[in-house]
C-alpha positions as CSV (number, residue, x, y, z in Angstrom):
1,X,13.5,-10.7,6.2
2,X,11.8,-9.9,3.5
3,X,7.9,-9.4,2.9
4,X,7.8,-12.6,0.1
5,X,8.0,-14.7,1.7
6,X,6.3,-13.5,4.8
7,X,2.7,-14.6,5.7
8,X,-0.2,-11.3,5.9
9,X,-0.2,-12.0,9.2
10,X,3.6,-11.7,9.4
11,X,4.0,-8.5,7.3
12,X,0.7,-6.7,9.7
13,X,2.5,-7.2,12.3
14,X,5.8,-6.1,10.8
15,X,4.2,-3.0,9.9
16,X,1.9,-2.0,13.1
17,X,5.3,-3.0,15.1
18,X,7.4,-0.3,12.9
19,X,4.3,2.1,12.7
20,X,4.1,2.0,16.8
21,X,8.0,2.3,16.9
22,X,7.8,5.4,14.6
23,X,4.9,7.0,16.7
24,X,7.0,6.5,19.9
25,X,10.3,8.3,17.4
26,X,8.0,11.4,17.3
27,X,6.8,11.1,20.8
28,X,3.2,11.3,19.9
29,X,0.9,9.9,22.6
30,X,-1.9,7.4,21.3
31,X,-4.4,10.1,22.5
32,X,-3.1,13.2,20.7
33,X,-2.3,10.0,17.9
34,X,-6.2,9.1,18.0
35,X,-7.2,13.4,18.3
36,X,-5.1,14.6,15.5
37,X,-6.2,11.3,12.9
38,X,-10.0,11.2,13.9
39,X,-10.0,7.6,15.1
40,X,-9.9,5.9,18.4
41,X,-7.5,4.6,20.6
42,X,-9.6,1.0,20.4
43,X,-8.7,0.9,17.1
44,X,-5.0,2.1,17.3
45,X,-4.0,-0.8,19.9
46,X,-6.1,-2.9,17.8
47,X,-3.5,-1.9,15.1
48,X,-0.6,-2.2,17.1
49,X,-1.4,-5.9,18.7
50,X,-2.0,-7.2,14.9
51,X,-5.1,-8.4,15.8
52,X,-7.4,-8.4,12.7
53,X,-6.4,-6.0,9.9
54,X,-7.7,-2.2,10.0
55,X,-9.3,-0.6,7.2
56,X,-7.4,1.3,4.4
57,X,-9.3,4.6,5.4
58,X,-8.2,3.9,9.6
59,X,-4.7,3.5,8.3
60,X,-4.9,6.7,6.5
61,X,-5.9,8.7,9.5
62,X,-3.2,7.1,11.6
63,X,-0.9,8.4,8.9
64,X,-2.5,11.7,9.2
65,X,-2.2,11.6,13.4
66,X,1.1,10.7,13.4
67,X,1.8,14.1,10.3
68,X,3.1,11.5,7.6
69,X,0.5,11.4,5.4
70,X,3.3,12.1,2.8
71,X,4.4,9.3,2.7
72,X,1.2,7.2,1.1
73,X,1.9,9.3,-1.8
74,X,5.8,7.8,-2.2
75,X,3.8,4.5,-2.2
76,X,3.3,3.7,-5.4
77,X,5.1,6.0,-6.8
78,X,6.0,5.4,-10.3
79,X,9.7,6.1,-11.6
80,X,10.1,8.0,-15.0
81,X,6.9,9.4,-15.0
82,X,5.6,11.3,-18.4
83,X,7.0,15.2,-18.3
84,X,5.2,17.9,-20.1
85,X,8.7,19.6,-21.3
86,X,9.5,16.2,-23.4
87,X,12.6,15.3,-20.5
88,X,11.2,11.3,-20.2
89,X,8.5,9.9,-22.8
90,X,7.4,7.0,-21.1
91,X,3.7,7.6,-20.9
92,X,1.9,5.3,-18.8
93,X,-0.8,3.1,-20.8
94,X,-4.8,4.0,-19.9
95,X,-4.9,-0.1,-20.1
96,X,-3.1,-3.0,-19.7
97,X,-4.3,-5.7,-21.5
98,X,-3.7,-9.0,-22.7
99,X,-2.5,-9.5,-26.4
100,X,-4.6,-11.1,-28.3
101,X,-4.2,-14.9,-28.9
102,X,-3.1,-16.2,-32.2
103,X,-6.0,-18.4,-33.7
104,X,-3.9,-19.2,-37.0
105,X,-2.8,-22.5,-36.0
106,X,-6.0,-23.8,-34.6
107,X,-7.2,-27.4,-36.0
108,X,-10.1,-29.0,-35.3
109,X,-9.9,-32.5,-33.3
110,X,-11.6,-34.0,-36.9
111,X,-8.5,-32.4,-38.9
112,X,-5.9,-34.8,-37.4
């Protein structure tokens, strides 16, 4: 199903059940899992039973325990990104803003 239409709550524990699935994949133990990332295993079957959300920095270090810290980087990555050598020219604006309104056809309420 997909994640849209899912609830947070839905999606956490989506993810914590493929995250512990993967772990078990690479037959890591939660306390090498907790040794290798720097966090604790209170926190890992915290993660793992959805209860509460973990921090961003927590998930990174179970990323890092489990050797996938790779991975994060694929996250957001962006397709056709700006090459040095001229290949792709789509340069990614500094900004993103919104265009500025058009105040041309603006009356006032007495001008009616």
């Amino acid at each position: 199903m997909s994640y849209s239409i899912k609830t947070d709550e839905e999606i956490i524990k989506d993810v914590s059940e493929k995250f512990d699935e993967f772990r078990r994949y690479k037959k890591i133990k939660d306390e090498d899992l907790a040794q290798k990332g720097g966090t604790s295993r209170v926190l890992i079957n915290k993660f793992r039973n959805g209860h509460g959300g973990i921090s961003l920095k927590t998930f990174i270090r179970l990323l890092r325990g489990l050797g996938e810290l790779e991975k994060l980087e694929r996250f957001f990555e962006i397709p056709n990104q700006y090459s040095p050598t001229g290949e792709n020219m789509d340069i990614p604006e500094h900004r993103v803003r919104d265009r500025k309104k058009d105040y041309s056809g603006f009356e006032w309420g007495e001008d009616k």
